[in-house]
DSSP file (Angstrom, degrees, kcal/mol; ACC not computed):
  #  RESIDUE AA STRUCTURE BP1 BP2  ACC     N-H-->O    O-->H-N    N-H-->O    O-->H-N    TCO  KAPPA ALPHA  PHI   PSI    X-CA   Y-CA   Z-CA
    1    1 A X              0   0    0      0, 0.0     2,-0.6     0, 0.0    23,-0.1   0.000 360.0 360.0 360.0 119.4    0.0    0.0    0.0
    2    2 A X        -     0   0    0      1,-0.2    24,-0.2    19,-0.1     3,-0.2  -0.812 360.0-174.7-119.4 169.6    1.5    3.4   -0.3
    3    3 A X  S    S+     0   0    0     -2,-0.6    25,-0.7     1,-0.5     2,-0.5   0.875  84.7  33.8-116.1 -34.1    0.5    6.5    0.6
    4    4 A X  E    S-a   28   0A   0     23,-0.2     2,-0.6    25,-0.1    -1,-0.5  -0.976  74.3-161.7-124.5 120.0    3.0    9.0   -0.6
    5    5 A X  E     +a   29   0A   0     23,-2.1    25,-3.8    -2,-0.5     2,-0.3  -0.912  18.7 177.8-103.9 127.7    4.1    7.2   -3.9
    6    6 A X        +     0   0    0     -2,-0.6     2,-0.2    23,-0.2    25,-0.1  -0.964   9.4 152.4-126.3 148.3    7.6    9.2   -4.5
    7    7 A X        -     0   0    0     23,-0.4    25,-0.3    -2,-0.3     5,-0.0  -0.718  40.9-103.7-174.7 125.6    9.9    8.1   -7.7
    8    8 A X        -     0   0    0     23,-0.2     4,-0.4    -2,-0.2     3,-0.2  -0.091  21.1-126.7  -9.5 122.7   12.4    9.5  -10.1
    9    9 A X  S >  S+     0   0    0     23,-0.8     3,-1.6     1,-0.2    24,-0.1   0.933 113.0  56.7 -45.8 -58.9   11.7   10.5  -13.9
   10   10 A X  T 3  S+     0   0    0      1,-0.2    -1,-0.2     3,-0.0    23,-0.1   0.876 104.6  60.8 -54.5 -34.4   14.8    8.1  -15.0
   11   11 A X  T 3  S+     0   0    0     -3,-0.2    -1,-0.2     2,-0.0     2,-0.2   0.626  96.1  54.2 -65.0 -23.6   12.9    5.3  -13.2
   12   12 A X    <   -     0   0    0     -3,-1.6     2,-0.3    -4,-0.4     3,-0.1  -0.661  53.5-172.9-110.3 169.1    9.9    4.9  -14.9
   13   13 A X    >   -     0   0    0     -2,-0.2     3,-2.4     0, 0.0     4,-0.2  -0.902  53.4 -38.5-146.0 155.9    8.7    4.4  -18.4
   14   14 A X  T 3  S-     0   0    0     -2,-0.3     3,-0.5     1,-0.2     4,-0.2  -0.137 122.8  -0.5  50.3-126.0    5.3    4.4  -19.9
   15   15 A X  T 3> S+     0   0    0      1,-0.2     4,-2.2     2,-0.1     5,-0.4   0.400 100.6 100.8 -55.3 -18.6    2.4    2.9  -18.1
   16   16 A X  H <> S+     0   0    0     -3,-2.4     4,-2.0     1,-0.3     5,-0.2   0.899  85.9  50.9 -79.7 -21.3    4.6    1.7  -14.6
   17   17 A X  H  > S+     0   0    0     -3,-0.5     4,-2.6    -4,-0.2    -1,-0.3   0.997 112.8  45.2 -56.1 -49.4    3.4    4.8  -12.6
   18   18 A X  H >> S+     0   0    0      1,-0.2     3,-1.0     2,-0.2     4,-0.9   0.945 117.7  48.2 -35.4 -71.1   -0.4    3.7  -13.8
   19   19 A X  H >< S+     0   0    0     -4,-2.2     3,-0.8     1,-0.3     4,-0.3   0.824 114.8  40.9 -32.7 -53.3    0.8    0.1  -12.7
   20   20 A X  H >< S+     0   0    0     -4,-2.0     3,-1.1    -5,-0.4    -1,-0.3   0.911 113.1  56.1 -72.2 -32.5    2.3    1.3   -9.2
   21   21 A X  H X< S+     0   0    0     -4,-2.6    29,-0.9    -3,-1.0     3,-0.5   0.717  93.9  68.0 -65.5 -16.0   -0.9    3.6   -8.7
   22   22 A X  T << S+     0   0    0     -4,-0.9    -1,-0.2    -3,-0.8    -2,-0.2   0.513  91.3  63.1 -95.1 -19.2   -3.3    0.4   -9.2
   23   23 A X  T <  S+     0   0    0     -3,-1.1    -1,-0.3    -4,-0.3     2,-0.2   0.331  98.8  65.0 -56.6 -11.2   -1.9   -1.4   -5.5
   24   24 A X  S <  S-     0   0    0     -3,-0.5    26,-1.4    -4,-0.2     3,-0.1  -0.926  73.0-143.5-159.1 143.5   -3.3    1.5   -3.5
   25   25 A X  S    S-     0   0    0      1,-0.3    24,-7.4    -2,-0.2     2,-0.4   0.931  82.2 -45.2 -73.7 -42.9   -7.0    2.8   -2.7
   26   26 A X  E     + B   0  48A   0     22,-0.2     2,-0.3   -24,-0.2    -1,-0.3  -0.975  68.8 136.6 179.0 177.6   -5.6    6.3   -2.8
   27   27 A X  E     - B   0  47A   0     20,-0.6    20,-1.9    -2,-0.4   -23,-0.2  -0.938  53.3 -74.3 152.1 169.5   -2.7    8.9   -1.6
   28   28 A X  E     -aB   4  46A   0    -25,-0.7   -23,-2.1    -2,-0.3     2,-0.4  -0.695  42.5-144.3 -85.7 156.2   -0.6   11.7   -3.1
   29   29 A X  E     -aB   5  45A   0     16,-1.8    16,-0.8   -25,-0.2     2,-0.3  -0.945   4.7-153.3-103.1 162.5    2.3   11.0   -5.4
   30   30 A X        +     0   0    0    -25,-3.8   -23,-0.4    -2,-0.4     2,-0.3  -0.929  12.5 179.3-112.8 127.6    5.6   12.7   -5.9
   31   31 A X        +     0   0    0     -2,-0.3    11,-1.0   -25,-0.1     2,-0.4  -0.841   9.5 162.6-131.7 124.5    7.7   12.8   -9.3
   32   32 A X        -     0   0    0    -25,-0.3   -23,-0.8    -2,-0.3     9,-0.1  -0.895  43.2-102.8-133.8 151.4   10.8   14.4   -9.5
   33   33 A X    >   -     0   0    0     -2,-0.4     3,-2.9     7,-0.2     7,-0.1  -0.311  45.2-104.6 -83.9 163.4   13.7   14.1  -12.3
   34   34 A X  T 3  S+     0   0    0      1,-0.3   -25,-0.0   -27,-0.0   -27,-0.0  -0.122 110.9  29.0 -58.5 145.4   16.9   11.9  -10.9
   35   35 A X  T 3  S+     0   0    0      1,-0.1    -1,-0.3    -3,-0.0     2,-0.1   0.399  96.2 130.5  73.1  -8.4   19.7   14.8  -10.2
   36   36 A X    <   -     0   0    0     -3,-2.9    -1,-0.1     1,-0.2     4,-0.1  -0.406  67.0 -79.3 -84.2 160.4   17.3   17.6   -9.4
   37   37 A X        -     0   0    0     -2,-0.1    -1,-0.2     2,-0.1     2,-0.0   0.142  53.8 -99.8 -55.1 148.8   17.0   20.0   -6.7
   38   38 A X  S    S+     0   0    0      1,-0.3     2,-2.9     3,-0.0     0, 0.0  -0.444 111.5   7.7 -63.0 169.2   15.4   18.7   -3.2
   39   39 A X  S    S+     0   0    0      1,-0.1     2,-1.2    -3,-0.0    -1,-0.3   0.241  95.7 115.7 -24.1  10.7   12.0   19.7   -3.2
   40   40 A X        +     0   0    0     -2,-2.9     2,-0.3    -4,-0.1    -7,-0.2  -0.565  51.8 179.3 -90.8 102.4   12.1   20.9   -6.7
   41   41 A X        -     0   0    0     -2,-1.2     3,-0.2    17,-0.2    -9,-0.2  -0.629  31.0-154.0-113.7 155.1    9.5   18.3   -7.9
   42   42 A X  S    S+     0   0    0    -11,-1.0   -10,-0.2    -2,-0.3    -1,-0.1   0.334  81.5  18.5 -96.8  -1.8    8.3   18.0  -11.2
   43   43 A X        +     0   0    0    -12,-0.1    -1,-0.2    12,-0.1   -14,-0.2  -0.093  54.4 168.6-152.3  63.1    4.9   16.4  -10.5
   44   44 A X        +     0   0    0     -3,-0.2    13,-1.0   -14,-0.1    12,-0.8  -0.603  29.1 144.3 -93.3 169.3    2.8   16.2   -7.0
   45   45 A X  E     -B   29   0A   0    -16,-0.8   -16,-1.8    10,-0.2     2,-0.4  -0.909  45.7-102.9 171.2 167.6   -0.9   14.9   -7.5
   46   46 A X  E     -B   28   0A   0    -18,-0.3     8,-1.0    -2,-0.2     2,-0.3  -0.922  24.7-153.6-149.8 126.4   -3.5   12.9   -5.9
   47   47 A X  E     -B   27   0A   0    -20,-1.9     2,-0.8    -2,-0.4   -20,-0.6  -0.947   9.1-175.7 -76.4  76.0   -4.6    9.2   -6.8
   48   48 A X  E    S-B   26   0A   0      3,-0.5   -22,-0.2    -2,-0.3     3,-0.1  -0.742  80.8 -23.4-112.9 112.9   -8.3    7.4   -6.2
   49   49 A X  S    S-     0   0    0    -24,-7.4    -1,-0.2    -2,-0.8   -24,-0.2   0.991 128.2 -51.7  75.4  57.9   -8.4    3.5   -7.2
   50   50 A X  S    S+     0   0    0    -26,-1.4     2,-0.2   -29,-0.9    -1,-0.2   0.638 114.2 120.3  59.8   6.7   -5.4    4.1   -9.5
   51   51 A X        -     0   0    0    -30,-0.2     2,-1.0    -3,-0.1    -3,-0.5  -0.707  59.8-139.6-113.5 138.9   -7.0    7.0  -11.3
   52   52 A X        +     0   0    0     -2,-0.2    -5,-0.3    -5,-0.2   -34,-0.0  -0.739  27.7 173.7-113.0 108.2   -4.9   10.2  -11.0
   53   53 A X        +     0   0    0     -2,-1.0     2,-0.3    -7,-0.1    -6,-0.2   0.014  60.5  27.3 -98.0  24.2   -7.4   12.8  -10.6
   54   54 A X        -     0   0    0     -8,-1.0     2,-0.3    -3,-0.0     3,-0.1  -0.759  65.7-178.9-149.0-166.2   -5.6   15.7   -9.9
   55   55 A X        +     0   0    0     -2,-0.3   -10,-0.2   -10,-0.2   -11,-0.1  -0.790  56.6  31.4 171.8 150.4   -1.7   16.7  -11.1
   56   56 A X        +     0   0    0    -12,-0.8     2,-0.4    -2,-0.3   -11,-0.2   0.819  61.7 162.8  69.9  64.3    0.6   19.7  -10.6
   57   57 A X        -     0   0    0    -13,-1.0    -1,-0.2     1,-0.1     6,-0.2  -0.999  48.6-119.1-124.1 151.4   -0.4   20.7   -7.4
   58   58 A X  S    S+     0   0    0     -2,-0.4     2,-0.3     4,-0.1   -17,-0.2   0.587  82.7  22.9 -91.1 -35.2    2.4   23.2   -5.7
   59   59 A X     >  -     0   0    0      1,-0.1     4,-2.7    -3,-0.0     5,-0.1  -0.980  56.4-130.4-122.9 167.9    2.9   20.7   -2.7
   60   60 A X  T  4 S+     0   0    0     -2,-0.3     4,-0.5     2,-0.2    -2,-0.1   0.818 116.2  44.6 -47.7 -46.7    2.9   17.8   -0.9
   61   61 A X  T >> S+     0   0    0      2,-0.2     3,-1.7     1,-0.2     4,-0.7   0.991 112.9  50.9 -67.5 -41.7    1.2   19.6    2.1
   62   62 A X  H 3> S+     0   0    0      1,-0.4     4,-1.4     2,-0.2     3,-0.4   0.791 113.5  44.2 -69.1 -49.9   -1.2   21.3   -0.2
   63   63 A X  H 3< S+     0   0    0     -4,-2.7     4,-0.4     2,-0.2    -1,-0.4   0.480 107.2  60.1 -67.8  -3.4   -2.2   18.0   -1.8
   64   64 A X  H <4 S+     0   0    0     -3,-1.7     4,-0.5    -4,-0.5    -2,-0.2   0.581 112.2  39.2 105.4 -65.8   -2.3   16.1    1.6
   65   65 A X  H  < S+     0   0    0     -4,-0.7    -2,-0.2    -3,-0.4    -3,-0.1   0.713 110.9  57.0 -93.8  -9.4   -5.1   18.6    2.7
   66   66 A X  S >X S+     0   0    0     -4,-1.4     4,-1.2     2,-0.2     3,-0.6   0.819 103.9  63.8 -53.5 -52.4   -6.8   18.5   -1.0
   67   67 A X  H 3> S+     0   0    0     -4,-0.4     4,-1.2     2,-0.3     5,-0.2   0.754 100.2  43.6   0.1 -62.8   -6.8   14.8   -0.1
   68   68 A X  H 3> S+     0   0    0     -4,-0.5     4,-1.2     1,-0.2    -1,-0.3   0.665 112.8  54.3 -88.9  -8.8   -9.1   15.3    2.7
   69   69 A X  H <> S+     0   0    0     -3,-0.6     4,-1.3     2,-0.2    -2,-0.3   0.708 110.0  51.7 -97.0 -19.6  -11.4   17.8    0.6
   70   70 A X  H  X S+     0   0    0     -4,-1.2     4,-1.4     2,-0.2    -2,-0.2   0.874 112.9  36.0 -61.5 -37.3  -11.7   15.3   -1.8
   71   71 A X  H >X>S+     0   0    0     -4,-1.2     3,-1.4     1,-0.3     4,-1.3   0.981 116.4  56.2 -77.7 -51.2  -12.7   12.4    0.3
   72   72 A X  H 3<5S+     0   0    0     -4,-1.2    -1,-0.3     1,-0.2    -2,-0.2   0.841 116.3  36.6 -37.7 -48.4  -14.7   14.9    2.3
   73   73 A X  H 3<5S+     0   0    0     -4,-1.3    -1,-0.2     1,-0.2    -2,-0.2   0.487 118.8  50.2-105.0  -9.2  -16.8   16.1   -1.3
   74   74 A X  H <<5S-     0   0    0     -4,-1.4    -1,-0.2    -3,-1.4    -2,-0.2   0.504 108.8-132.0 -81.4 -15.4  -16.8   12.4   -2.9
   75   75 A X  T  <5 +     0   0    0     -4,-1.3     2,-0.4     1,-0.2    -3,-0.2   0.987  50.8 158.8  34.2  75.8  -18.2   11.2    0.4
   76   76 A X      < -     0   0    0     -5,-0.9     2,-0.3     3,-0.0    -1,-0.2  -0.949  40.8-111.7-126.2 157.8  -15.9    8.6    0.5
   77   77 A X        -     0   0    0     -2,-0.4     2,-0.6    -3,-0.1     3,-0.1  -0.524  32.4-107.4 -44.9 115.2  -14.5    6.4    3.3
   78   78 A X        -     0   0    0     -2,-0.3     5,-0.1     1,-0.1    -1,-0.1  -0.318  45.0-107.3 -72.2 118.7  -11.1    6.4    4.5
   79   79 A X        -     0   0    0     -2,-0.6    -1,-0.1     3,-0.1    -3,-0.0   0.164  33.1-127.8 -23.6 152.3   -9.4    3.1    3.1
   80   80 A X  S >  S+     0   0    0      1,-0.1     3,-3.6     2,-0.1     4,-0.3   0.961 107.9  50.8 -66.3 -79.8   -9.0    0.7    6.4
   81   81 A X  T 3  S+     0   0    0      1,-0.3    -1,-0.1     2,-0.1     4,-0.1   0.612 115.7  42.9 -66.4   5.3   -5.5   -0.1    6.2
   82   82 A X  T 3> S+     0   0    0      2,-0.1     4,-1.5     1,-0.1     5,-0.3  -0.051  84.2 108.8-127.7  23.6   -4.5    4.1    5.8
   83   83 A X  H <> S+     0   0    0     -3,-3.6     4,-0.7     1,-0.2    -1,-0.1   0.749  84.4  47.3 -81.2   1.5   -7.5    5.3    9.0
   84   84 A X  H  > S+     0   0    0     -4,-0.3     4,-2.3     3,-0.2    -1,-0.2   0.957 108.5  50.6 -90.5 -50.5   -4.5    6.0   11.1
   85   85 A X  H  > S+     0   0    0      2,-0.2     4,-0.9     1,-0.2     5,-0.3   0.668 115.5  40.9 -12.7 -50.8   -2.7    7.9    8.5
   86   86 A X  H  X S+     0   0    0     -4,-1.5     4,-1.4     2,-0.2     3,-0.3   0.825 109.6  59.4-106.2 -25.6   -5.6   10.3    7.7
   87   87 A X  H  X S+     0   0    0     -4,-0.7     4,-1.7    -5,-0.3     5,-0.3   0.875 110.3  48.8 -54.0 -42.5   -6.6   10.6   11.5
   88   88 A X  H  X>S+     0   0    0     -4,-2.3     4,-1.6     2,-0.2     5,-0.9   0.807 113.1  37.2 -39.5 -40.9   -3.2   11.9   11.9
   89   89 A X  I  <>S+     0   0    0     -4,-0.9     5,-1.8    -3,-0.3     6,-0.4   0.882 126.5  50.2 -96.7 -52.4   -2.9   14.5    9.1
   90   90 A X  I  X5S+     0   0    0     -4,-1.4     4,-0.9    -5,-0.3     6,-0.8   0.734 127.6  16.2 -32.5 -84.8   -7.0   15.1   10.3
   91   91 A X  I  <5S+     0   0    0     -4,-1.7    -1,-0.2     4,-0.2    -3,-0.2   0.406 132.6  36.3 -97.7 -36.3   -6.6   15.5   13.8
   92   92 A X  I  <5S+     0   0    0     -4,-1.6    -3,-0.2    -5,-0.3    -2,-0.1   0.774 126.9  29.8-113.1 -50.9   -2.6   16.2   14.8
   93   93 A X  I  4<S+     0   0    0     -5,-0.9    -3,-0.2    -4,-0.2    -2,-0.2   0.993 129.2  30.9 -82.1 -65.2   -1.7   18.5   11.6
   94   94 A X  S  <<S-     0   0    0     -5,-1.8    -3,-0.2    -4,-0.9    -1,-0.2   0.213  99.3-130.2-137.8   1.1   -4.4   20.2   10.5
   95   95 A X        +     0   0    0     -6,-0.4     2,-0.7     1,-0.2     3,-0.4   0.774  50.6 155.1  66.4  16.2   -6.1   20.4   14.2
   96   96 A X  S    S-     0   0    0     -6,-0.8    -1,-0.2    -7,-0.3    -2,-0.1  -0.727  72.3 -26.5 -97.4  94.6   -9.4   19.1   13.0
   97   97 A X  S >  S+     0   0    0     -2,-0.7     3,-0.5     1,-0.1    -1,-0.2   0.938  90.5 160.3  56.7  42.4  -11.3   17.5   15.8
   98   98 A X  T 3   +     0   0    0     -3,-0.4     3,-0.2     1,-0.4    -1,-0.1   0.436  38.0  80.2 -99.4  13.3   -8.4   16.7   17.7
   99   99 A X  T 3  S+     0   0    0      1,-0.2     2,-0.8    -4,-0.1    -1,-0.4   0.708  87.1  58.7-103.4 -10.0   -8.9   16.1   21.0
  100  100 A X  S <  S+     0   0    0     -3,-0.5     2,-0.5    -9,-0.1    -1,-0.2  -0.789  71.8 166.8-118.0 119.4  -10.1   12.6   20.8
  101  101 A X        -     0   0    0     -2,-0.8    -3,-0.0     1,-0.2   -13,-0.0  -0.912  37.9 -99.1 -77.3 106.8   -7.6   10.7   19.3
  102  102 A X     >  -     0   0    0     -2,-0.5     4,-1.0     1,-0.1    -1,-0.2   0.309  31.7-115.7 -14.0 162.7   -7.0    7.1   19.0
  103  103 A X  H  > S+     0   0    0      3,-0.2     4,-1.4     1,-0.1    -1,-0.1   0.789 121.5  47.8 -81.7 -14.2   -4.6    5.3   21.2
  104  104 A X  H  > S+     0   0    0      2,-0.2     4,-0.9     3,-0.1    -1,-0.1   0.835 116.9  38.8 -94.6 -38.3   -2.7    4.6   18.5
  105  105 A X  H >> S+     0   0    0      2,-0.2     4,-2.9     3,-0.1     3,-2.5   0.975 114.8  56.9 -61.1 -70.0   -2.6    8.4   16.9
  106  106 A X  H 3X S+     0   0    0     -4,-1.0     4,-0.6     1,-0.2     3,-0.4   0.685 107.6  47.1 -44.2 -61.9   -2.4    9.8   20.6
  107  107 A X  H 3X S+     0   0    0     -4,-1.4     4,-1.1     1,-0.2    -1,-0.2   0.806 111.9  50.1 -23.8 -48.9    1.1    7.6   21.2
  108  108 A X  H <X S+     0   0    0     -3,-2.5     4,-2.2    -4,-0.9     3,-0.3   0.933 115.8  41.6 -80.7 -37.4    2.6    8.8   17.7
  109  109 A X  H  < S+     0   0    0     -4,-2.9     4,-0.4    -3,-0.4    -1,-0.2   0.683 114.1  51.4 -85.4  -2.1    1.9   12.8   18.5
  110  110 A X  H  X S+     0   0    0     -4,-0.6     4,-1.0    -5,-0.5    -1,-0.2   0.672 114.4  48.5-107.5  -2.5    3.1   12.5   22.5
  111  111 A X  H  X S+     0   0    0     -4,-1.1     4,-0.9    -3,-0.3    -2,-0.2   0.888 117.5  38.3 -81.7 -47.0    6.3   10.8   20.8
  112  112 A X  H  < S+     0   0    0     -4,-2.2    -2,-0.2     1,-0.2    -3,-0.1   0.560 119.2  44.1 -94.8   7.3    6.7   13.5   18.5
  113  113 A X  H >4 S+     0   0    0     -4,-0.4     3,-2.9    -5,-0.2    -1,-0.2   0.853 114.1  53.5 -89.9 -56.2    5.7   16.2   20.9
  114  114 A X  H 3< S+     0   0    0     -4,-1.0    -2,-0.2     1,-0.3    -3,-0.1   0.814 110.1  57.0 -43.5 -41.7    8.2   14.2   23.5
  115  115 A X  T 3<        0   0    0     -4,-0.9    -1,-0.3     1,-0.3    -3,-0.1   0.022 360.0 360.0 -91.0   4.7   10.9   14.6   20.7
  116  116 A X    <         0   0    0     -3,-2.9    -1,-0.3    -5,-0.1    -2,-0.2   0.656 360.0 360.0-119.5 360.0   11.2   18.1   20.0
């Protein structure tokens, strides 16, 4: 499963991003060419069922919370194996209903709160 599908321009040919996109219910990808600046990416964009239904959007966060407006405006269900994942970004980033947590969320933000 991913969620943030990241890969190189030299890596791929044709169809094998379609391919890679087609394991996973949905997430952002990243493409950026092989030798290029660190965050200067050449593609970020948002994936549902293998379908890429948005492209070229200016970041990672910005697609991340596009993400959640999507799901939010499809009325769709957050995938099973990713509800921890999107209760994070939900709850701990973006401050969105956050005071009841999971046990599982609440552990991973008092580690990275613990951590700074």
């Amino acid at each position: 499963m991913f969620f943030l599908y990241s890969t190189n321009i030299q890596d791929i040919e044709g169809d094998d991003i379609q391919r890679d996109l087609q394991n996973s219910t949905m997430g952002v990808y990243v493409i950026n060419k092989e030798g290029g600046e660190i965050g200067a990416d050449d593609d970020i964009g948002i994936y549902v069922e293998g379908e890429i239904i948005l492209d070229n959007i200016g970041s990672v966060a910005q697609a991340c919370a596009m993400m959640l407006g999507v799901i939010y405006v499809m009325n769709m269900a957050y995938p099973k194996e990713l509800k921890y994942s999107y209760e994070f970004i939900q709850k701990v980033l973006l401050k969105m209903d956050g005071e009841r947590l999971s046990p599982k969320v609440l552990g991973l933000k008092n580690k990275i709160i613990a951590g700074l």
